[in-house]
N, CA, C and O of each residue as an XYZ file, in Angstrom:
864
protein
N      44.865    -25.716     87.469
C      44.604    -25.751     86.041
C      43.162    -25.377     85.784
O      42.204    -25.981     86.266
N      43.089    -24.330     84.983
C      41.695    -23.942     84.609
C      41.075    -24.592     83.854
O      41.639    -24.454     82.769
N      40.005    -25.415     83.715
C      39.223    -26.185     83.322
C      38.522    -25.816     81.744
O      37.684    -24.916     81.788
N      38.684    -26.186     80.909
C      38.334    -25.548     79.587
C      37.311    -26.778     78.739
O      37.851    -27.772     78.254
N      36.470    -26.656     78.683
C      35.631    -27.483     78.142
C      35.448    -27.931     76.685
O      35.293    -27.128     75.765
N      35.473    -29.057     76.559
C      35.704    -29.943     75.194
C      34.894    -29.068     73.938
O      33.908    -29.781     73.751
N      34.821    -28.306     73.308
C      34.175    -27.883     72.666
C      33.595    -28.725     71.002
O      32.663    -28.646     70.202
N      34.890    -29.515     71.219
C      34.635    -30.073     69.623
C      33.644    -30.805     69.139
O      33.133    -30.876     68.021
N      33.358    -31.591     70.621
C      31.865    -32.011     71.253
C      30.501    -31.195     70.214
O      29.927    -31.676     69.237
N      30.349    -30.193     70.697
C      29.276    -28.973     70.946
C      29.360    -28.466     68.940
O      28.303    -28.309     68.330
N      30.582    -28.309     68.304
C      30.676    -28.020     67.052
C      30.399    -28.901     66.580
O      29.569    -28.604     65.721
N      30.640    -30.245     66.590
C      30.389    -31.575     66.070
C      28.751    -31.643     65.711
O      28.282    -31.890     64.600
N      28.037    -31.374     66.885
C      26.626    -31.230     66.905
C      25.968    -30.096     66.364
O      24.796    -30.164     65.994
N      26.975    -28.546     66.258
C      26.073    -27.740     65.713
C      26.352    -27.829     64.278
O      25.587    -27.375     63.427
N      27.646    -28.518     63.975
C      27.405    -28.939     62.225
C      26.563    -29.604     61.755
O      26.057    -29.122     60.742
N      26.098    -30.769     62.158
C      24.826    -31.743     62.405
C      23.683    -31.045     62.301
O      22.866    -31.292     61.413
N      23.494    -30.020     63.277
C      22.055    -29.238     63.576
C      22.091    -28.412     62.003
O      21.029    -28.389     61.383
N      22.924    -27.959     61.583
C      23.418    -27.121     60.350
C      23.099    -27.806     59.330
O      22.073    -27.519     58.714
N      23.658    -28.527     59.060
C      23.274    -29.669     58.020
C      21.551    -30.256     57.721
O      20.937    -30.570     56.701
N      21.290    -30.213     58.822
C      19.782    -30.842     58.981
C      19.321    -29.984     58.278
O      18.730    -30.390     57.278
N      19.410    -28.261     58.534
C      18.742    -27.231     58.592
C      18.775    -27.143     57.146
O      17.857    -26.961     56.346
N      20.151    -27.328     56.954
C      20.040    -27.095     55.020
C      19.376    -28.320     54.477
O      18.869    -28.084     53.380
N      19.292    -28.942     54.681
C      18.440    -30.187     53.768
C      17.072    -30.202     53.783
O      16.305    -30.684     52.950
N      16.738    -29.391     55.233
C      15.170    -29.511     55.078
C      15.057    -27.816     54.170
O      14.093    -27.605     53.434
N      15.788    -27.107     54.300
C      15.475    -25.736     53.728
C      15.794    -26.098     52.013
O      15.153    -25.576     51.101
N      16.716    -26.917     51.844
C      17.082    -27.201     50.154
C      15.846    -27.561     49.190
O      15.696    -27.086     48.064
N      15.114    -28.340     49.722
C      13.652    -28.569     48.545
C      12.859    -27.161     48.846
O      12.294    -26.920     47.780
N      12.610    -26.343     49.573
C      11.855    -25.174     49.410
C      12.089    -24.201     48.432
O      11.440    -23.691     47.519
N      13.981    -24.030     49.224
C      14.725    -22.952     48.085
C      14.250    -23.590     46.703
O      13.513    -22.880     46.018
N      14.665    -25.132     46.110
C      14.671    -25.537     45.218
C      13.281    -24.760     44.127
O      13.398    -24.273     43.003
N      12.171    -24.884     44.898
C      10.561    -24.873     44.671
C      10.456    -23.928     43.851
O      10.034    -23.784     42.703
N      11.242    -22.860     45.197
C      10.850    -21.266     44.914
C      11.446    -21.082     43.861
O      10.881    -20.257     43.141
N      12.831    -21.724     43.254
C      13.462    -21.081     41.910
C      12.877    -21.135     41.188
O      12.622    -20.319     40.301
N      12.205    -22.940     41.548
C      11.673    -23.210     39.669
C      10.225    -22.495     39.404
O       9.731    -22.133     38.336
N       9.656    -22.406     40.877
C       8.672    -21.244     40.336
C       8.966    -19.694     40.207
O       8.114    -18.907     39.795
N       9.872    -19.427     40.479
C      10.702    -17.932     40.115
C      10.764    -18.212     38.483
O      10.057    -17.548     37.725
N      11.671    -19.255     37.986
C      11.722    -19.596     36.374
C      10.609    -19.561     35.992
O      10.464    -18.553     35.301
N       9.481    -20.283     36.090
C       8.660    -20.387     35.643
C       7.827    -19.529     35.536
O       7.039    -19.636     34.597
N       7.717    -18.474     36.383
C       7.146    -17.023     36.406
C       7.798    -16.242     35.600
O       7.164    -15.420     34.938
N       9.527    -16.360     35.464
C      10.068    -15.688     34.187
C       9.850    -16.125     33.287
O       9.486    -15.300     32.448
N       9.881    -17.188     32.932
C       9.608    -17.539     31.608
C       7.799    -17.267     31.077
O       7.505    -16.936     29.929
N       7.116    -17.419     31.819
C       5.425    -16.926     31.407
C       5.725    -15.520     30.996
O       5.235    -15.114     29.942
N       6.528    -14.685     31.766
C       6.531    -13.368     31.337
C       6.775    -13.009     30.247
O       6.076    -12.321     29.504
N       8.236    -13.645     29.991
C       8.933    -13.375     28.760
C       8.315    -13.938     27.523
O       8.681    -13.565     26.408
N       7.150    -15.054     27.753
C       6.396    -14.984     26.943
C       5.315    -14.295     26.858
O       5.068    -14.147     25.661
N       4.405    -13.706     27.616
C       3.852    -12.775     27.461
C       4.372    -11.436     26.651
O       3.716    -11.135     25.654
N       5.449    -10.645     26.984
C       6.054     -9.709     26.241
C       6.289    -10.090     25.059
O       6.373     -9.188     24.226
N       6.473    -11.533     24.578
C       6.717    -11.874     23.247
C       5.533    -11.515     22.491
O       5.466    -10.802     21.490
N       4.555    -12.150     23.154
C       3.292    -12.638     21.991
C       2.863    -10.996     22.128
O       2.405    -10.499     21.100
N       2.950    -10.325     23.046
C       1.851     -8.674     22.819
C       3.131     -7.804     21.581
O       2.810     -6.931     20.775
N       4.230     -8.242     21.728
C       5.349     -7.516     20.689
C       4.717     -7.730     19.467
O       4.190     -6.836     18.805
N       4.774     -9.107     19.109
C       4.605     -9.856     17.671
C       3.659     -9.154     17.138
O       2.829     -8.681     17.914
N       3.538     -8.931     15.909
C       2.524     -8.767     15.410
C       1.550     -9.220     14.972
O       1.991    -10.117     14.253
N       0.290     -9.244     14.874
C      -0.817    -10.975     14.782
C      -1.050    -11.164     13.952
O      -1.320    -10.282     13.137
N      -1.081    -12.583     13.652
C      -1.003    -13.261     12.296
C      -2.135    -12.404     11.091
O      -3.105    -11.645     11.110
N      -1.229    -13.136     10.080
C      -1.587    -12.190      8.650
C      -3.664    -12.095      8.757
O      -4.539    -11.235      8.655
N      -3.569    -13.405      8.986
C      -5.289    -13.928      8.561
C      -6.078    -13.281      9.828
O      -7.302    -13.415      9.790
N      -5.528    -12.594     10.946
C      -6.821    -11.459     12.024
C      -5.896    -10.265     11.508
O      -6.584     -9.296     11.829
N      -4.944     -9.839     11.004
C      -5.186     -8.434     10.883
C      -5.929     -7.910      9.916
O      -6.056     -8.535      8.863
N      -6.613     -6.545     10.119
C      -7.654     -5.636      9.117
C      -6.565     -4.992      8.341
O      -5.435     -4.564      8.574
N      -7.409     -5.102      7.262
C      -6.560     -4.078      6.081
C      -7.057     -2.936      6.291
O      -8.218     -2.678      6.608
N      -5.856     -1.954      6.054
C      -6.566     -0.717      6.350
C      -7.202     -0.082      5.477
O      -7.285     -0.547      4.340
N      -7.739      1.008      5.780
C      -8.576      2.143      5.014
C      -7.949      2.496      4.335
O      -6.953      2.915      4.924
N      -7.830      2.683      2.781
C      -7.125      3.286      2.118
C      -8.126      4.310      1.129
O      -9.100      3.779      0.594
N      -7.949      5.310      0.973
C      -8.744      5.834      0.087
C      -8.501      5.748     -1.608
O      -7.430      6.060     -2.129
N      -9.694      5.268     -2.369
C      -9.306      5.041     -3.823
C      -9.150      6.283     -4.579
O      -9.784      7.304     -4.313
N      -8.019      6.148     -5.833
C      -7.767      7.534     -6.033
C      -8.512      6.629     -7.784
O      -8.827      5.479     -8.092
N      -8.492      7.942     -8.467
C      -8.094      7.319    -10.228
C      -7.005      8.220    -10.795
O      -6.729      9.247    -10.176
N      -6.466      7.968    -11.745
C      -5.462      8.815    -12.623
C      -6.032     10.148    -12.841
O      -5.111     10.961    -12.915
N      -7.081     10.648    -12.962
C      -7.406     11.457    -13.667
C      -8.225     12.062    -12.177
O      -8.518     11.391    -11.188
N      -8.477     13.616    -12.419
C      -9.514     14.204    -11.336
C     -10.537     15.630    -12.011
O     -10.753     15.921    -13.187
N     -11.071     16.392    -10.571
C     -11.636     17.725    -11.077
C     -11.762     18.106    -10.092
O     -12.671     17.647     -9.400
N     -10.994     19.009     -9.644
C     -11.156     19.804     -8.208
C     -11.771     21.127     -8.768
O     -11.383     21.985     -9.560
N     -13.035     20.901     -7.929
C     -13.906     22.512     -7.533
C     -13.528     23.295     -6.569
O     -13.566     23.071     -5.359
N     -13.133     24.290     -7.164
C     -12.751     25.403     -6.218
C     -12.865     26.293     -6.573
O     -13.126     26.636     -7.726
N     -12.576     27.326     -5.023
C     -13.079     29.060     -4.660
C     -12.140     29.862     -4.658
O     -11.061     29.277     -4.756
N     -12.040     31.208     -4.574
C     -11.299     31.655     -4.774
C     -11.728     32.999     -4.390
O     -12.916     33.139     -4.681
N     -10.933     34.646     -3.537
C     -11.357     35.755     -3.546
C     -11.435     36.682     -4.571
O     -11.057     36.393     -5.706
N     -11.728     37.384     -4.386
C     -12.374     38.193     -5.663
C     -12.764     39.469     -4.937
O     -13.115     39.577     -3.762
N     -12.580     40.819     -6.258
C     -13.339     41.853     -5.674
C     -14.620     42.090     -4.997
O     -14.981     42.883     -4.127
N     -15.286     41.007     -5.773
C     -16.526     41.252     -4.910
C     -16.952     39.671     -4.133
O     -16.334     39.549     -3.075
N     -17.838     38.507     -4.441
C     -18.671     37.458     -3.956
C     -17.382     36.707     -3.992
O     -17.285     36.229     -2.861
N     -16.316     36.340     -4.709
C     -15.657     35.682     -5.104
C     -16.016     35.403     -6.138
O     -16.868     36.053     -6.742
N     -15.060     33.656     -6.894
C     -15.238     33.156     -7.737
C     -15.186     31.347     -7.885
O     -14.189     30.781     -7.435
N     -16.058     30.697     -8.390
C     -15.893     28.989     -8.598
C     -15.073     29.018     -9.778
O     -15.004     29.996    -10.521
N     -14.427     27.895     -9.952
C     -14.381     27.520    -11.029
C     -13.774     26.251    -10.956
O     -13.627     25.882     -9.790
N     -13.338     25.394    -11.878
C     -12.308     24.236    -11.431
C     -11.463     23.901    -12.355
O     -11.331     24.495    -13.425
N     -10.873     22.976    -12.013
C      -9.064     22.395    -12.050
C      -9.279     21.176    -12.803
O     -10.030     20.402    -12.209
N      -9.092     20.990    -13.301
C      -8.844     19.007    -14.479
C      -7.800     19.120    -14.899
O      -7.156     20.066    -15.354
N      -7.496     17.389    -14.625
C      -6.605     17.100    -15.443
C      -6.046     15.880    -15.381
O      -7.022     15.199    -15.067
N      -4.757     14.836    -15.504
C      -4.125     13.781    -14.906
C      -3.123     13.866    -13.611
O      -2.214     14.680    -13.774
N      -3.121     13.353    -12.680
C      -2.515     13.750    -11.594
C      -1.442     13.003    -11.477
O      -1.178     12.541    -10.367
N      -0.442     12.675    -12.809
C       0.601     12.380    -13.198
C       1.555     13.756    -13.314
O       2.672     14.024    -12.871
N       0.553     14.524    -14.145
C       1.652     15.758    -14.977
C       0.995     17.163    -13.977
O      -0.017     17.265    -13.284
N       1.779     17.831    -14.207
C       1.691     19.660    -13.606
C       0.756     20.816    -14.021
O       0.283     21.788    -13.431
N       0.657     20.163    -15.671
C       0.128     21.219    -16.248
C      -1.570     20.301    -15.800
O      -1.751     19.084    -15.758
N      -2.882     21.748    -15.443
C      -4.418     21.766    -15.490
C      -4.496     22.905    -16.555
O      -3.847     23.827    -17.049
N      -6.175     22.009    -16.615
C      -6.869     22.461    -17.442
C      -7.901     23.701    -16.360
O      -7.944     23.459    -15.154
N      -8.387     24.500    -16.709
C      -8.737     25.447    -16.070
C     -10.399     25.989    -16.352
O     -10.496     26.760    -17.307
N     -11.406     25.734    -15.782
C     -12.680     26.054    -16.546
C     -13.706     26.922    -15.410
O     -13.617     26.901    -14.182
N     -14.487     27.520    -16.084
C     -14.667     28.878    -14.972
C     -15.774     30.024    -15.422
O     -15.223     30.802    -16.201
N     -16.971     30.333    -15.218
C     -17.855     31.296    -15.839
C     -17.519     32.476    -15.445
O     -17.605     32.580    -14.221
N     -17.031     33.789    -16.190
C     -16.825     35.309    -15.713
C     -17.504     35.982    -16.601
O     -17.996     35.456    -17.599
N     -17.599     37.297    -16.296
C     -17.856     38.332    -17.719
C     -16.859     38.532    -18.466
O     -15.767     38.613    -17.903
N     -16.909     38.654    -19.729
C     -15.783     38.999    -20.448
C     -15.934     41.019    -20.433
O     -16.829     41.763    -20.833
N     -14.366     41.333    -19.661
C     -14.232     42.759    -20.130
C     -13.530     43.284    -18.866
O     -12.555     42.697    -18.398
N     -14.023     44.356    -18.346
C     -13.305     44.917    -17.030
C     -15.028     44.952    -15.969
O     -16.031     44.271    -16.183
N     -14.900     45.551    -15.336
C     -15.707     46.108    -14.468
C     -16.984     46.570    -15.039
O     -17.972     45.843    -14.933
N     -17.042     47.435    -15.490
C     -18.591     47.650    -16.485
C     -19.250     46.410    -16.717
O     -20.335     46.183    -16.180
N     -18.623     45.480    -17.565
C     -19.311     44.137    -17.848
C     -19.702     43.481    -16.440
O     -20.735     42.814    -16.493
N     -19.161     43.533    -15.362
C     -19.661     42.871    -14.058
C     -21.212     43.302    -13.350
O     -22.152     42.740    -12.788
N     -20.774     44.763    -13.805
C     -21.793     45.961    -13.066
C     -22.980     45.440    -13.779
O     -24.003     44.948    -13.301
N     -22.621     45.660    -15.128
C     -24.146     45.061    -15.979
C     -24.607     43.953    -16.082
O     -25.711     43.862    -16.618
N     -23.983     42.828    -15.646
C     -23.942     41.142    -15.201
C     -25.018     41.237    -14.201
O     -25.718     40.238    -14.033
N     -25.256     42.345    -13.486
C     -26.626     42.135    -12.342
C     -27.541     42.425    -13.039
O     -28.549     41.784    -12.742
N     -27.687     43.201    -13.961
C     -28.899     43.601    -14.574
C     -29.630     42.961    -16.357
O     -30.703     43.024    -16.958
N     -28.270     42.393    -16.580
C     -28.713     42.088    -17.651
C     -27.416     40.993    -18.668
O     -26.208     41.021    -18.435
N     -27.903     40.348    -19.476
C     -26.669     39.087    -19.781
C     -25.270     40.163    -20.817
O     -25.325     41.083    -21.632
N     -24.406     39.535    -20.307
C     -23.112     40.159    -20.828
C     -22.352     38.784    -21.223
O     -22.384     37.664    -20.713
N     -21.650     39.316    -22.343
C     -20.974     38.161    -23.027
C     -20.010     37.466    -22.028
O     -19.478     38.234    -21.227
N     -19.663     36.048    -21.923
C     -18.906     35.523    -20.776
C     -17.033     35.462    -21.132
O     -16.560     36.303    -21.896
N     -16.540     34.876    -20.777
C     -15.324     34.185    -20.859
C     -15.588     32.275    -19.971
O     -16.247     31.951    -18.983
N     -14.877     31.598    -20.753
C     -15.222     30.222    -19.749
C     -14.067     29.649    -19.104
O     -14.116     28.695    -18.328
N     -12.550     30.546    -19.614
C     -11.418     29.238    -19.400
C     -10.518     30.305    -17.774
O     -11.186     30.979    -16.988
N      -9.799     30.231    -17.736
C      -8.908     30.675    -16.682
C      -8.948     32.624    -16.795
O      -8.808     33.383    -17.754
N      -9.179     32.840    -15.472
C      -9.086     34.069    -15.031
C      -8.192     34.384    -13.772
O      -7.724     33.615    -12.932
N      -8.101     35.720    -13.897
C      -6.841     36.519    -13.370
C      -7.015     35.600    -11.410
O      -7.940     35.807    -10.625
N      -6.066     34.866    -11.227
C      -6.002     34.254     -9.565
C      -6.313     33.547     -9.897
O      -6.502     33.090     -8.770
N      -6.929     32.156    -11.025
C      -7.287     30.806    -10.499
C      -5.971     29.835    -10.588
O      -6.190     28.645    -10.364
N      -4.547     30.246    -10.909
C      -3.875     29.366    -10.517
C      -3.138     30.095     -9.030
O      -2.050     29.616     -8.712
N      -3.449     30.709     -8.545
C      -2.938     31.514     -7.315
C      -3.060     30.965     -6.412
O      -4.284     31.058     -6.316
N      -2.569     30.043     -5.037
C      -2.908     29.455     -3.720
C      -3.304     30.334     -3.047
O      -4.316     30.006     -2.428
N      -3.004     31.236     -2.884
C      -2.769     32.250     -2.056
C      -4.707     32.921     -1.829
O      -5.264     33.064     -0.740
N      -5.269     33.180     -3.083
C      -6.353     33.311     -3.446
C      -7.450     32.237     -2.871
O      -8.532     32.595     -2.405
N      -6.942     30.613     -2.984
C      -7.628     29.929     -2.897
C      -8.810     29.619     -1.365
O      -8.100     29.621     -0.360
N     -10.105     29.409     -1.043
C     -10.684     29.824     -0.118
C     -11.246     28.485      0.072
O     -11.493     28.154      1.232
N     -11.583     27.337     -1.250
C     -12.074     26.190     -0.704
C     -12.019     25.001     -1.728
O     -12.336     25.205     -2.900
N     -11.734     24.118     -1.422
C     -11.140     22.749     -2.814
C     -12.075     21.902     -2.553
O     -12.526     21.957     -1.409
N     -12.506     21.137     -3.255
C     -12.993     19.709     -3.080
C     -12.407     19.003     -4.479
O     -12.839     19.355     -5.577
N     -11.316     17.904     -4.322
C     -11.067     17.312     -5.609
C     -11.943     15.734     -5.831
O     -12.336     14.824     -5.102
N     -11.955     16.038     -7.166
C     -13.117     14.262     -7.282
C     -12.044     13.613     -8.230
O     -11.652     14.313     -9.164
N     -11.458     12.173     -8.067
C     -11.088     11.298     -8.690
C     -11.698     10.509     -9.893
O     -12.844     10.116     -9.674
N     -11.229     10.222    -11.002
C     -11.748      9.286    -11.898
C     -10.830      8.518    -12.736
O      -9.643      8.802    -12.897
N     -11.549      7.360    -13.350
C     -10.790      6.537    -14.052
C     -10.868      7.227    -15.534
O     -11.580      8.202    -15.775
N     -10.040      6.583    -16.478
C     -10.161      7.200    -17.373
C     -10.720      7.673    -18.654
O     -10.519      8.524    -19.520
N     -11.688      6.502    -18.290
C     -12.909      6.391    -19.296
C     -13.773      7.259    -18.773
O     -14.542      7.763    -19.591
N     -13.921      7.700    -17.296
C     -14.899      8.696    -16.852
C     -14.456      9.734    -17.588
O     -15.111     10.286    -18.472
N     -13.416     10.001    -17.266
C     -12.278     11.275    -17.525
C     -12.756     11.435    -18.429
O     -13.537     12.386    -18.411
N     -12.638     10.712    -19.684
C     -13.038     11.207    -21.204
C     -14.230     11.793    -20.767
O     -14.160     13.002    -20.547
N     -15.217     11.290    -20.600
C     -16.618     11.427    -20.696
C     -16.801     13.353    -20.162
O     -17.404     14.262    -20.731
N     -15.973     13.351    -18.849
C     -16.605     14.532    -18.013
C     -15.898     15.591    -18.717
O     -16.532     16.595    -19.042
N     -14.160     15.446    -19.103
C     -13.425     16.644    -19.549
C     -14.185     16.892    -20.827
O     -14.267     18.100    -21.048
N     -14.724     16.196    -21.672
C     -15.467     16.452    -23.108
C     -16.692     17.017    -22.804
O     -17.162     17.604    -23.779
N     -17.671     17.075    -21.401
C     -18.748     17.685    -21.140
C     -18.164     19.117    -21.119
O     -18.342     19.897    -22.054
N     -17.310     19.490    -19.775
C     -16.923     20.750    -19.736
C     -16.242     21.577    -20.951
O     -16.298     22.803    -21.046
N     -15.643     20.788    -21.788
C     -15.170     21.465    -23.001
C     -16.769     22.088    -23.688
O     -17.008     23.200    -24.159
N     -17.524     21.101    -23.549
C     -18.858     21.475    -24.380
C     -19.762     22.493    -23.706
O     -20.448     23.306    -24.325
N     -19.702     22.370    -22.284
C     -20.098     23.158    -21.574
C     -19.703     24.590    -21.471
O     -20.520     25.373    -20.987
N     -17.980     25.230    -22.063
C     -17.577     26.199    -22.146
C     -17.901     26.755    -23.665
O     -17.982     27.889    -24.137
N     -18.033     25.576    -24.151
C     -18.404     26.361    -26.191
C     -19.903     27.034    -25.517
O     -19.829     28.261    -25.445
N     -21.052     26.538    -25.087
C     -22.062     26.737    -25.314
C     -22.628     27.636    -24.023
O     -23.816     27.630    -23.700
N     -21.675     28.350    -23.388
C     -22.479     29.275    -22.276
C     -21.645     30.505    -22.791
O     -20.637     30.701    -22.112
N     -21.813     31.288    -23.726
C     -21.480     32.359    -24.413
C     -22.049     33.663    -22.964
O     -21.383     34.655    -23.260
N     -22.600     33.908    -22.127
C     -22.962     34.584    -21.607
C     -23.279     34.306    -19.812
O     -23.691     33.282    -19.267
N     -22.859     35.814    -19.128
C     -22.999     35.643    -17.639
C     -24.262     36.416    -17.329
O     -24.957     37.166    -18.015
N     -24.330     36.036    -16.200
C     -25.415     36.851    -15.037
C     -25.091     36.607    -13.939
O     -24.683     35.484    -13.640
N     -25.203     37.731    -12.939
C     -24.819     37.111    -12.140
C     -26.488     36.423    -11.088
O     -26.435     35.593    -10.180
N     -27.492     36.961    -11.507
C     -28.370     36.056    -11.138
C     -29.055     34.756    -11.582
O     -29.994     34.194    -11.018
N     -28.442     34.402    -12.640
C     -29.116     33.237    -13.430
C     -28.053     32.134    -13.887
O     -28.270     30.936    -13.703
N     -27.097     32.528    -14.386
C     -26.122     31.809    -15.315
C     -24.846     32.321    -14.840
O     -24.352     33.101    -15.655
N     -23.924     32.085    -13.457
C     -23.367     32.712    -12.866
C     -22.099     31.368    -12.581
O     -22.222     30.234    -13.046
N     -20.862     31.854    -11.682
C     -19.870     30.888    -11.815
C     -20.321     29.619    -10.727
O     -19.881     28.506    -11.014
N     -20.934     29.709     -9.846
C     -21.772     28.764     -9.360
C     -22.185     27.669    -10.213
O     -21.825     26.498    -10.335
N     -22.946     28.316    -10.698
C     -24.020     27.599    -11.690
C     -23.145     26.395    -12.773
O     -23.174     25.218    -13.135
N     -22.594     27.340    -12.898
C     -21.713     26.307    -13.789
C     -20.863     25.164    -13.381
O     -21.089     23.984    -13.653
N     -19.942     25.593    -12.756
C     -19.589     24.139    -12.087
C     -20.531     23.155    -10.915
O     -20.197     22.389    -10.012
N     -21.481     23.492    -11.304
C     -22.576     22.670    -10.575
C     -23.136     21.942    -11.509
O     -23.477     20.765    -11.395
N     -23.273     22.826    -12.721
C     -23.674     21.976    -13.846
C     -22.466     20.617    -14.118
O     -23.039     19.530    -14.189
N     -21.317     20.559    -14.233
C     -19.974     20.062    -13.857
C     -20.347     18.824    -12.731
O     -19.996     17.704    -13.101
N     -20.924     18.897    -11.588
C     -21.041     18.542    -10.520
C     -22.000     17.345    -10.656
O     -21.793     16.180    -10.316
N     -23.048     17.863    -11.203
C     -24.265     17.092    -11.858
C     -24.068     15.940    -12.855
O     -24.736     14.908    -12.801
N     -23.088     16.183    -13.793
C     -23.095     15.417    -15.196
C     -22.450     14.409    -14.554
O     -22.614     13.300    -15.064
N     -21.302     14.502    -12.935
C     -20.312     13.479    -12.930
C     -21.277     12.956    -11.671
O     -20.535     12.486    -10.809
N     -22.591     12.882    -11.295
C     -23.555     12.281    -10.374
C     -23.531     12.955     -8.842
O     -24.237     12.644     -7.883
N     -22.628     13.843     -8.914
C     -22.530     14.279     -7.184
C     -24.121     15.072     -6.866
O     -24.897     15.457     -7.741
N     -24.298     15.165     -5.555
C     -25.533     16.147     -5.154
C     -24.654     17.247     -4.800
O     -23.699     17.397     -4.038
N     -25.406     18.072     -5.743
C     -25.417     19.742     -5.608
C     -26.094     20.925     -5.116
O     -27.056     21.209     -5.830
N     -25.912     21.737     -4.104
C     -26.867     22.396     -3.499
C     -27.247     23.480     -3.914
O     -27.311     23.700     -5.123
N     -27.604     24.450     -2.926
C     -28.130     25.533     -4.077
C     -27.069     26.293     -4.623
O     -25.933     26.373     -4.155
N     -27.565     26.924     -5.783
C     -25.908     27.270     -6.420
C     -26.271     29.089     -6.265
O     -25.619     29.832     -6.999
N     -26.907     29.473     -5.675
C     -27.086     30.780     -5.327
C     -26.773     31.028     -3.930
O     -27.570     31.466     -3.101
N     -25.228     30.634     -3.669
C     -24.490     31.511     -2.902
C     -23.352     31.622     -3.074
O     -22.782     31.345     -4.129
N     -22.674     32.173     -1.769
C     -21.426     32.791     -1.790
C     -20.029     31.049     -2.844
O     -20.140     29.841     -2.631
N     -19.133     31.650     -3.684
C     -18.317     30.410     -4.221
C     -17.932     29.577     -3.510
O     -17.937     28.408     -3.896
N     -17.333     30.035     -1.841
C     -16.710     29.329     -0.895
C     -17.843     28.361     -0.194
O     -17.713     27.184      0.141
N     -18.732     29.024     -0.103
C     -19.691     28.427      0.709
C     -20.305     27.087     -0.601
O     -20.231     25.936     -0.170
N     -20.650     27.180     -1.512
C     -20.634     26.182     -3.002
C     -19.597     25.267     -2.139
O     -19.836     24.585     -1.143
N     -18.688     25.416     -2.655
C     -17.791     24.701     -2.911
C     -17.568     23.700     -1.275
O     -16.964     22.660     -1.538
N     -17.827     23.784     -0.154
C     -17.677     23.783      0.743
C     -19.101     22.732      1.368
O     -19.108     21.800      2.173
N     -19.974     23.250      0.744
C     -21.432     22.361      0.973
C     -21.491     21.225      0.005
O     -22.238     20.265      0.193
N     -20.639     21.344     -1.119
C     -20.752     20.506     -2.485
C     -20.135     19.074     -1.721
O     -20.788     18.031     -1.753
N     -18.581     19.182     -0.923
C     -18.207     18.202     -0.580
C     -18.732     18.000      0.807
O     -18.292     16.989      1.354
N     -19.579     18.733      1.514
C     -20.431     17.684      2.416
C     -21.528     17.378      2.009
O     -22.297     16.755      2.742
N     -21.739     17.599      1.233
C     -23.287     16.592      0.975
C     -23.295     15.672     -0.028
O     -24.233     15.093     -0.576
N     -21.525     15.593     -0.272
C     -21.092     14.097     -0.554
C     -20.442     13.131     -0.250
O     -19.943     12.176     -0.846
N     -20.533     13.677      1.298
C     -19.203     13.012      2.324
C     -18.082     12.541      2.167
O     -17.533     11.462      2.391
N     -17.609     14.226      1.433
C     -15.886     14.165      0.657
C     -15.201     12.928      0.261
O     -14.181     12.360      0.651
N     -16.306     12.632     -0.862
C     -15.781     10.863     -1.306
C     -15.123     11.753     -2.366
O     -15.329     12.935     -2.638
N     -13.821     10.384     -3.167
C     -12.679     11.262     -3.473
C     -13.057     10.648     -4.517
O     -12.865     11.368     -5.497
N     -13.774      9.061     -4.950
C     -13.635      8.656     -6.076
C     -14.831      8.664     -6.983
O     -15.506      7.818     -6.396
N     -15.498      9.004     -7.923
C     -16.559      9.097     -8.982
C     -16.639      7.918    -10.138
O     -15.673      7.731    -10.879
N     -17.639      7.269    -10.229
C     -17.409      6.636    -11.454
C     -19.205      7.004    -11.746
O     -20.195      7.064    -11.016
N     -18.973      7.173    -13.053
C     -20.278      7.754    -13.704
C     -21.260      6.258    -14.027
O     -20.672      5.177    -13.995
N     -22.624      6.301    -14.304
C     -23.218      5.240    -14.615
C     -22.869      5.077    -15.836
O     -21.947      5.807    -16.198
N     -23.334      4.297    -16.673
C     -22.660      3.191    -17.829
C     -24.051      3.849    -18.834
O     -25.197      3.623    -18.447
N     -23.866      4.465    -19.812
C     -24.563      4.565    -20.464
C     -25.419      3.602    -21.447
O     -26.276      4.082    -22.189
């Protein structure tokens, strides 16, 4: 008879040895979960709070730029020859502008003689100032509406009373600079090119959009 050895012995003991093994390994595993949880859960709060957005009382309000109802955009425009200034008013509710602008009154002859000597003007809208296409440089200025009165009633007065052009003295420059002046902006020299006007006018007012005149 071949001799076969009690084994149940030997299993008896390696269940034992087994058992031990898990009880001393069970509080580690245990450890590691709850610091596994606990590492998820820090996370998932972390991703929360950078999502959220931060309370009302630390966020900055933003930059908004102030407008008023009413405006006056200076602008350029090409032309046969230097170009032309002139500008745009009106309420920036409705479609329809007002249109104001120093030229010679006539064709070509009257321009020619505009270098040499004063020729009767025109003050309101000429051939391209509602044209985009034409347009070469904008700067618009905002106002409230009490300004509004004040500035659209200058330029109305300003077009009765410049009956005459030059183009070295009393020229479309000139005029909406005069425009430029009454509503407090700094104006540069008005003896150059329209685009270049119009273009220096709003940096050397660091294209602020809104105007309010001093209080008489």
């Amino acid at each position: 008879m071949t001799y076969k050895p009690d084994r149940s012995g030997s299993c008896i003991l390696a269940g034992f040895a087994l058992a031990a093994m898990i009880a001393c390994t069970m509080p580690s595993a245990s450890a590691h979960e709850a610091n596994k949880r606990v590492a998820d859960a820090n996370a998932l709060a972390t991703a929360d709070t950078a999502s959220r957005p931060a309370p009302q009382a630390t966020r900055r309000p933003l930059a908004r730029a102030e407008k008023g109802p009413y405006y006056v955009d200076f602008r350029a425009r090409t032309a046969a020859s230097w170009g032309h200034a002139f500008v745009w008013y009106g309420k920036t509710s409705e479609k329809a502008v007002e249109v104001a602008g120093l030229t010679p009154a006539g064709d070509t002859l009257a321009y020619v003689l505009g270098h040499i000597t004063f020729v009767p003007a025109e003050t309101g809208a000429s051939y391209g100032d509602l044209d985009p296409e034409y347009l070469t440089a904008s700067y618009r200025v905002y106002l409230n509406e009490a300004d509004a009165k004040r500035v659209f009633a200058y330029i109305k007065k300003l077009q009765a009373n410049t009956p005459v052009w030059n183009a070295e003295t009393i020229n479309c420059t000139g005029f909406i600079g005069d425009i430029a002046e009454f509503m407090g902006l700094q104006v540069p020299n008005r003896w150059q090119r329209p685009e270049n006007f119009v273009n220096r006018l709003k940096e050397m007012n660091g294209g602020r959009q809104m105007v309010r005149l001093s209080a008489e």
